[in-house]
VODO-363072 format. One record per atom (N, C-alpha, C, O, CB): residue in three letters; x, z, y. Coordinates in pm, whole numbers, plus 50000, padded with zeros to 5 digits. Glycine has a CB too. Layout:
BEGIN
ALAXZY/...
END
This chain:
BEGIN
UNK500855000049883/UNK500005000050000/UNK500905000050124/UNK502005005450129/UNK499045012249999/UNK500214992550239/UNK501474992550313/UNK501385003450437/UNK500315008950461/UNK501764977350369/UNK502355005750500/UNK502245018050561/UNK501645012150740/UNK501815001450798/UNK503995027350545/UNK500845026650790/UNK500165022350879/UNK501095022450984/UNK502225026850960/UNK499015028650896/UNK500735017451126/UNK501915015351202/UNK502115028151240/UNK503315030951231/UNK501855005551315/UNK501335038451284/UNK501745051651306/UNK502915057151227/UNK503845063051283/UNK500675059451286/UNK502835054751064/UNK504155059451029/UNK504865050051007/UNK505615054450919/UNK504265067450930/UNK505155040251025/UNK506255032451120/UNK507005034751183/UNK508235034151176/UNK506065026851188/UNK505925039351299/UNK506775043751434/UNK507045060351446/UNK507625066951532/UNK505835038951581/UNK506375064051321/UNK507245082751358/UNK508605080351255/UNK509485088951263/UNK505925102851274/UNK508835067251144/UNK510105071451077/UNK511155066751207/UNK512135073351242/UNK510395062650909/UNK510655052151276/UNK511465051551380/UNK512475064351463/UNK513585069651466/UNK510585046551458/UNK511335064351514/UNK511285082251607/UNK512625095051511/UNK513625101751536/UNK508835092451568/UNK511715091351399/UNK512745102351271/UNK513965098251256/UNK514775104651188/UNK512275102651103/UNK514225088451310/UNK515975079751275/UNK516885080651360/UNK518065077451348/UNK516075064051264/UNK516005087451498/UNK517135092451620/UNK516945099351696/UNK517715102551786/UNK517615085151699/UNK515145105951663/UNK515135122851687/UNK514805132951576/UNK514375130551463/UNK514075126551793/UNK515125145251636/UNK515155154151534/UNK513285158951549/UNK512565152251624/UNK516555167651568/UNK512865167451493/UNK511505171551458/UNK511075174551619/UNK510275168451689/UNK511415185851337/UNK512115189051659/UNK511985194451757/UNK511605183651856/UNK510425182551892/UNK513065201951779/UNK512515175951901/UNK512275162851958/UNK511365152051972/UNK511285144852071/UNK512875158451928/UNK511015151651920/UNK509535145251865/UNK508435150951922/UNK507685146652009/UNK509255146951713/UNK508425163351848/UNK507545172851910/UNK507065174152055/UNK505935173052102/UNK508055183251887/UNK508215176652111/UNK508545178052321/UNK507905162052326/UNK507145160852422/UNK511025179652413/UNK508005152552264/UNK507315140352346/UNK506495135752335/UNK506015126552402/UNK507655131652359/UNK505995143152211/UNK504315138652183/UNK503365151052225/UNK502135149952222/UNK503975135051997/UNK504135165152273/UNK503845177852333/UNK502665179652190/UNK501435179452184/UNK503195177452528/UNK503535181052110/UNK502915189151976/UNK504075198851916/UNK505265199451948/UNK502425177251843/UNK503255207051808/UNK504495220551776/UNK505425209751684/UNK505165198551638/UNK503775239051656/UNK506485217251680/UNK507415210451550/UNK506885211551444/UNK507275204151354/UNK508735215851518/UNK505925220251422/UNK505705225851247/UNK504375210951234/UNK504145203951135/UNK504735250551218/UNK503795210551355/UNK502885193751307/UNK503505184951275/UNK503365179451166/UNK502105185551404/UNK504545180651384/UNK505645169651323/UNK505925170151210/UNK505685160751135/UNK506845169351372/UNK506485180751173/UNK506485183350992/UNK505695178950887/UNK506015172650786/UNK506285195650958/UNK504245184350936/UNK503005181550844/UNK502995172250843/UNK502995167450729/UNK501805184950860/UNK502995163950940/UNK502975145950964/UNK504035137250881/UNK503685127150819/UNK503375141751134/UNK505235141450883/UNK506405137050796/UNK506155138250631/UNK506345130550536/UNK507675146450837/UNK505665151350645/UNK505435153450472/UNK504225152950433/UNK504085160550337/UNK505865166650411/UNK503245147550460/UNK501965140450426/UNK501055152750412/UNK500405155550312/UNK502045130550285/UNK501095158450508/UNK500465171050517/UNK499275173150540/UNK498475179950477/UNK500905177250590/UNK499095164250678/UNK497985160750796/UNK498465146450838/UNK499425139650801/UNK497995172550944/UNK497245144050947/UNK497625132250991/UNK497135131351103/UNK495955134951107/UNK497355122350920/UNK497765126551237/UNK498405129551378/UNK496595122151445/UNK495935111951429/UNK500475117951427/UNK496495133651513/UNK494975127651590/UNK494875116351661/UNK495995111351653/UNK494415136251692/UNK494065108051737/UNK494905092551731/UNK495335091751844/UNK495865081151877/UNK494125078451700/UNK495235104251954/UNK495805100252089/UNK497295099252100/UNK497935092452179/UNK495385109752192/UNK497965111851955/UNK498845115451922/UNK499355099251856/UNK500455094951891/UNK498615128651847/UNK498615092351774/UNK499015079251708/UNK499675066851769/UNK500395057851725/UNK497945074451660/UNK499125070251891/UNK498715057251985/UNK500095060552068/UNK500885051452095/UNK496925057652089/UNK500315072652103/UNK501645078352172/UNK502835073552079/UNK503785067652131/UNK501635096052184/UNK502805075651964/UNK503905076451907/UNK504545062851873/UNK505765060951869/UNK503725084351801/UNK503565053451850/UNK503325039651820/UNK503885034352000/UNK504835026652011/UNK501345036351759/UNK503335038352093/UNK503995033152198/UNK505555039552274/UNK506115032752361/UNK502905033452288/UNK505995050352237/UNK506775055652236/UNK508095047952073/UNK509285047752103/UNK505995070152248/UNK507955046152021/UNK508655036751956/UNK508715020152000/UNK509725013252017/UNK508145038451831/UNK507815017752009/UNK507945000052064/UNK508505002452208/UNK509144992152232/UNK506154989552076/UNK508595011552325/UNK509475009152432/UNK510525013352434/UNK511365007052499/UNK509155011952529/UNK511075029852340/UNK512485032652292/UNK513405022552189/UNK514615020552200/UNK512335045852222/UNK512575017152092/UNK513505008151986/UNK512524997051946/UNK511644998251861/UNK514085017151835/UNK512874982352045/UNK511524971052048/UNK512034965351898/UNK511334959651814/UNK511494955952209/UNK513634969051891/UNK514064960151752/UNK513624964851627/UNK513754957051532/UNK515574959251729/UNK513024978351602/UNK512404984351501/UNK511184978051481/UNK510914976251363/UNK512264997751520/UNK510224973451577/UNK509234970051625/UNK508894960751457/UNK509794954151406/UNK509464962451790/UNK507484961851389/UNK507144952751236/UNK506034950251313/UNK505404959851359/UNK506914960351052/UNK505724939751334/UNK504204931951366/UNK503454928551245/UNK502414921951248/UNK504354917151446/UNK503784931151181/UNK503084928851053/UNK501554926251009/UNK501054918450928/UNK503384938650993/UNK500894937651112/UNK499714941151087/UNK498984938251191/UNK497784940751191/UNK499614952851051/
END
């Protein structure tokens, strides 16, 4: 199954910030970032939509149009 762009763009995010980091820019706790990484929960979509655009303007070359 293929993966949705949200986690796309948080492994992006995961490849050159740390949790903590993540966290401060999507202004969520670290311990969600977590849940989110380890298929815990899954990121509410204002949170989705942030993270997804926060990867396509930090790293456009990561960027999969795929979908």
């Amino acid at each position: 199954m293929p993966r949705k762009r949200w986690e796309r763009a948080l492994s992006v995010l995961a490849e050159y910030h740390t949790n903590a980091e993540i966290a401060e820019m999507l202004e969520v706790s670290e311990a969600t970032v977590s849940a989110w990484r380890n298929g815990h929960s899954v990121p509410r979509a204002a949170s989705r939509r942030q993270m997804v655009k926060l990867a396509r303007a930090r790293y456009p070359q990561e960027d999969e149009t795929d979908d």
